[in-house]
C-alpha positions in Angstrom: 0.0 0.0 0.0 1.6 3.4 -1.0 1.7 6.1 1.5 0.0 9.2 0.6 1.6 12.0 1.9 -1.2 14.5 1.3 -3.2 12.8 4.3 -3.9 15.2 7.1 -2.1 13.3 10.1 -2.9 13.8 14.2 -1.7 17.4 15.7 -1.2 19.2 11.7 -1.3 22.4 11.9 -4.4 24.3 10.5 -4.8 26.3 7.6 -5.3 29.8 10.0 -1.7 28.8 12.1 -0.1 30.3 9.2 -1.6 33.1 8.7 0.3 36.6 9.9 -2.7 38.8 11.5 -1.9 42.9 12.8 -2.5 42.9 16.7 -2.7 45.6 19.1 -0.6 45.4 22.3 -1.0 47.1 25.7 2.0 46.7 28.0 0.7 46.4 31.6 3.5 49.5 32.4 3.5 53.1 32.4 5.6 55.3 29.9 7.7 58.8 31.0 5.0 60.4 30.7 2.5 58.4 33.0 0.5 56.3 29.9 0.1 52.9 28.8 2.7 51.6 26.2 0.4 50.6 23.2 1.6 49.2 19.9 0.9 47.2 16.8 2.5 43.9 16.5 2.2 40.8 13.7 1.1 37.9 15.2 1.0 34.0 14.3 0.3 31.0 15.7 2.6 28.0 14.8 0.3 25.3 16.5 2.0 25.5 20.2 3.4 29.4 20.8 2.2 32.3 19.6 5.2 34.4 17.3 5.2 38.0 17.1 7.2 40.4 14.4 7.5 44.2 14.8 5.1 46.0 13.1 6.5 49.4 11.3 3.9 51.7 9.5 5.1 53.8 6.3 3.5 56.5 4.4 1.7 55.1 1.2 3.6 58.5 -0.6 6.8 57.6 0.8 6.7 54.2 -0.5 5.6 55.7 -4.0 
């Protein structure tokens, strides 16, 4: 009997595990200047941990 590799096996990851999604992050400290540090991150599951990449905004005009 041939083994098909295309078969999903136990614990495969699912199809949203790879996707990279824009998430907002609130660090439970307080800046210089008394507020919350708040950012954007990109954020992925890979099935056991979640990864996270730095998130940098550009000007659409800049990029042009």
């Amino acid at each position: 009997m041939p083994f098909d590799r295309n078969l999903k096996t136990v614990g495969s990851r699912s199809s949203w595990t790879e996707i990279w999604h824009l998430w907002t992050v609130i660090v439970p400290r307080r800046s210089i200047n008394g507020q919350f540090v708040v950012g954007k991150v990109w954020r992925r599951h890979d099935g056991r941990d979640w990864i996270y990449k730095k998130f940098t905004e550009f000007d659409g005009e800049e990029a042009a």
